[in-house]
C-alpha positions in Angstrom: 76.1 87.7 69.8 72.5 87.4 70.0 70.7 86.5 73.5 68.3 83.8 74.3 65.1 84.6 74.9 64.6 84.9 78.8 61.2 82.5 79.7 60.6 84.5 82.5 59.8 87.7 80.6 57.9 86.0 77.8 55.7 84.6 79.8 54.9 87.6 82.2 52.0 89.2 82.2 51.1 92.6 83.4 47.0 92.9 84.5 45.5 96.2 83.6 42.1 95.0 84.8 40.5 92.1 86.2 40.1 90.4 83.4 42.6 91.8 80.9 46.0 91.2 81.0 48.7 92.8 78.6 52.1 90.8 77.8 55.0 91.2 75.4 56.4 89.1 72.7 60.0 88.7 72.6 61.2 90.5 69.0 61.5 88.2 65.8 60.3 85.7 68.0 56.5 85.5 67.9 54.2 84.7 71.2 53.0 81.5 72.5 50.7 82.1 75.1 49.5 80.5 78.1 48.0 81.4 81.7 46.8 79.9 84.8 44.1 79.8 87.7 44.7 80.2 91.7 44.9 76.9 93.9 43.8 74.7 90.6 46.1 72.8 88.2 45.9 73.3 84.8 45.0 69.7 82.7 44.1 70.8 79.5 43.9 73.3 76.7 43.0 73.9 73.2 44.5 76.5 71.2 43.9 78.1 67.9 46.6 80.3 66.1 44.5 82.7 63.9 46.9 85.5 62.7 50.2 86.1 62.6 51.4 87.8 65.7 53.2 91.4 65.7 56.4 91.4 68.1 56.5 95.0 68.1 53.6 95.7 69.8 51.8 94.4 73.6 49.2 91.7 73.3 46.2 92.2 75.2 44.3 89.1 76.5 41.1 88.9 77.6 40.0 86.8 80.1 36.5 85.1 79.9 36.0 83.2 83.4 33.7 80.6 81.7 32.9 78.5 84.8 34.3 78.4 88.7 33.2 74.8 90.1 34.1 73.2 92.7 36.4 70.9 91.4 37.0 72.0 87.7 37.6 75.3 86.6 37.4 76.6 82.6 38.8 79.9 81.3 38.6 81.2 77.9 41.6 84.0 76.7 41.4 85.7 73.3 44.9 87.5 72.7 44.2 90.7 70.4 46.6 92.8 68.3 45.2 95.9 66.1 42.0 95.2 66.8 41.9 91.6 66.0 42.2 88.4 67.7 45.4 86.2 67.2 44.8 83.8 69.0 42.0 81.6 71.5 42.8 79.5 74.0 40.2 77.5 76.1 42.0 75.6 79.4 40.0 73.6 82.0 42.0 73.4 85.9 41.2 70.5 88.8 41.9 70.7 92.2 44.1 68.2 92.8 42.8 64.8 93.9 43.5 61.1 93.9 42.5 58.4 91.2 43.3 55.6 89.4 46.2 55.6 87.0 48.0 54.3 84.2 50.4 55.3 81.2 52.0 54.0 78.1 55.8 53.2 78.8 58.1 55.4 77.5 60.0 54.2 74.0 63.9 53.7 74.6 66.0 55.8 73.6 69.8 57.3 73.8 70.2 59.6 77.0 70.7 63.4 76.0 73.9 63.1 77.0 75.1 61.2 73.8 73.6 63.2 71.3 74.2 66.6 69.9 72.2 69.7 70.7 70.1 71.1 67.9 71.9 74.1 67.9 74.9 72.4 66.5 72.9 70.5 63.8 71.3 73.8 62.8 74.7 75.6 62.2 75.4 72.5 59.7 72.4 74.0 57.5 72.9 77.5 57.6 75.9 78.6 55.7 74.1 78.8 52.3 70.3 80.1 53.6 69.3 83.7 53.4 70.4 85.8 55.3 67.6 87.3 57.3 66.5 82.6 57.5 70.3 82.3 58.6 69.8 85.0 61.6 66.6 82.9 62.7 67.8 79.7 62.3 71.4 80.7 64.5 69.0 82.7 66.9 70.0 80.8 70.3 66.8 79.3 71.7 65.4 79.4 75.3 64.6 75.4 75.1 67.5 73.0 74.8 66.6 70.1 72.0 68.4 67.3 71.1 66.7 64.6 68.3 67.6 61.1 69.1 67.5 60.8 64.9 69.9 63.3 63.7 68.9 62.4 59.9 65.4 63.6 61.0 66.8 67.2 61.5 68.4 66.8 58.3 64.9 65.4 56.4 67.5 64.5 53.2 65.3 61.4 52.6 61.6 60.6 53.2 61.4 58.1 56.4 58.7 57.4 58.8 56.5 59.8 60.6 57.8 59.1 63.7 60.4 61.6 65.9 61.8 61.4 69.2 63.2 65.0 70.9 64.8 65.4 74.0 63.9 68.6 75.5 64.5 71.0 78.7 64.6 75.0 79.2 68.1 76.2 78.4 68.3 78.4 81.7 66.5 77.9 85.2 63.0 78.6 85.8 62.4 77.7 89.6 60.7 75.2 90.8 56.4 76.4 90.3 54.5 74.3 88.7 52.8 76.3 86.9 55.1 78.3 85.2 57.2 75.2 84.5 53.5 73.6 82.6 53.7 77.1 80.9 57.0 76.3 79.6 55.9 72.9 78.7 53.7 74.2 76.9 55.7 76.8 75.1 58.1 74.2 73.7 55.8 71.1 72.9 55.3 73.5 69.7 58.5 73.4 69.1 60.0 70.4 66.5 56.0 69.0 66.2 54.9 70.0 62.4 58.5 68.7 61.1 57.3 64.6 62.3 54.1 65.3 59.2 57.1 66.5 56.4 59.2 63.7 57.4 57.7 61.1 54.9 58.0 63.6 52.4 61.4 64.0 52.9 61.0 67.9 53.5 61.8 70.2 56.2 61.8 73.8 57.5 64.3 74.8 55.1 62.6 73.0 51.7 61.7 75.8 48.9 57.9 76.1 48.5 57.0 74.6 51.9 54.9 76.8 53.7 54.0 75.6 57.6 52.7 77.3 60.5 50.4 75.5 63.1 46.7 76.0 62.8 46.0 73.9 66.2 47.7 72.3 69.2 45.9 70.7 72.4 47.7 69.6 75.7 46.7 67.6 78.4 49.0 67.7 81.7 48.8 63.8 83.5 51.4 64.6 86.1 53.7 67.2 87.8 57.1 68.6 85.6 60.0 70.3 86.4 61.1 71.4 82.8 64.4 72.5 84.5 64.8 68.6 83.9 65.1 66.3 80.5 62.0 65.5 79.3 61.9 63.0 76.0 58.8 64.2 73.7 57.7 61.4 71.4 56.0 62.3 68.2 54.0 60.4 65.3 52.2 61.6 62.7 49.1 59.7 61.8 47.8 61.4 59.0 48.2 64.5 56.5 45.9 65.5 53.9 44.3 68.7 52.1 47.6 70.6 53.5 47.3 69.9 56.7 49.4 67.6 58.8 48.1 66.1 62.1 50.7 65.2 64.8 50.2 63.2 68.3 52.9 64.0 71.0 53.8 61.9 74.3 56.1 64.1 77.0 57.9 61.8 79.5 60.6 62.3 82.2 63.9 61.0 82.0 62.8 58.5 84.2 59.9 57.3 82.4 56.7 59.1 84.0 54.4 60.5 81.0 53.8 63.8 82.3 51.9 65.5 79.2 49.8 64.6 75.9 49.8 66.7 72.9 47.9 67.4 69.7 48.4 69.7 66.8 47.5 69.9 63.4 49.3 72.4 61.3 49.6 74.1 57.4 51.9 71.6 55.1 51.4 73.5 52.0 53.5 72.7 49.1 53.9 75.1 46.1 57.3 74.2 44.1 59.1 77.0 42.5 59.2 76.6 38.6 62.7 77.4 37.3 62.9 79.9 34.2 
């Protein structure tokens, strides 16, 4: 049986110099990437996914230290394979301090506890897929997800563009917060493009839909411990020219909105002509 993929090791990085780093993809998986600064907290980045990434090989990042101020902090990685860059990232880190707050409640919904992990849905969808689509979809996953709407895994029927994903990291990851806003980070990809194909009735598995994100900004309001539930609320305002835009909220189970997302990501739709 297949393993999950182990968070720790995806997300490790080995430095080569001082600013280059060198990590490794997990196999068949492909990366997501994210870093951090010393004694700053990271509140938000902006990614763009530019090529396909290669699992078989390391990724080298390079690390552009863009500004070092007093209270803010900016980096900017570029993650190269054969020569070319995959991916960019631009993050900006605070030094912690006190302010005035707010935050939109969180919506109601079921606790995780009554509904059924992905995992189980996805083995409902496999039995007549591809092969090589049925060993990725039964892959077991390093996040544990469970959609409040169980039709909206199914996207049978066009509904609103509006999904609602419990979420948390299938094994433990400590208690840093850093690595745990890395894992965050690593699963707020995760279930966000589907909320765009959901008034169009398609999904992951619908011939002649081809997705992948283009991309996805975060903003981190307030401490997580992703060893914990977190309910990730999704909406997607608008899609057009191919492209479908998506807006996340990431609470905890007890209501604190710890993260913001964005993401916009390839909907392209080419039906295959029979005969």
């Amino acid at each position: 049986m297949a393993k999950a993929e182990n968070l720790i090791e995806t997300l490790a990085l080995e430095r080569i110099e001082v600013n280059l780093f060198r990590g490794l993809a997990p196999r068949d998986q492909g990366p997501r990437i994210f870093g951090a600064v010393k004694d700053s907290v990271c509140h938000s980045l902006h990614c763009y996914f530019l090529r396909p990434g290669d699992p078989s090989i390391p990724i080298l990042y390079d690390v552009d230290r863009a500004r070092d101020g007093r209270t803010f902090t900016a980096r900017r990685v570029t993650a190269i394979q054969h020569g070319e860059q995959i991916f960019n990232l631009a993050a900006s880190f605070q030094h912690p301090e006190e302010g005035l707050e707010h935050q939109d409640p969180m919506p109601e919904a079921p606790s995780p506890d009554q509904l059924a992990p992905e995992r189980e849905l996805r083995a409902q969808l496999t039995a007549n897929l591809p092969p090589l689509m049925r060993e990725m979809a039964e892959r077991p996953r390093p996040i544990d997800m469970r959609p409040v709407d169980a039709g909206s895994f199914m996207a049978a029927t066009p509904a609103p563009p509006i999904q609602n994903v419990w979420m948390r990291a299938t094994s433990p990851i400590g208690d840093d917060l850093v690595f745990n806003q890395a894992v965050l980070a690593y699963a707020s990809d995760m279930s966000f493009l589907s909320t765009s194909m959901r008034p169009h009735g398609m999904s992951w598995q619908t011939p002649g839909l081809q997705t992948a994100s283009i991309d996805h900004a975060i903003w981190f309001h307030r401490p997580c411990n992703f060893n914990d539930w977190h309910l990730y609320a999704q909406k997607s305002p608008s899609a057009s020219g191919s492209r479908g835009f998506n807006l996340g909220e990431i609470y905890t189970r007890d209501g604190v909105l710890v993260a913001s997302t964005a993401q916009e990501g390839l909907m392209r739709y080419r039906p295959r002509v029979e005969g």
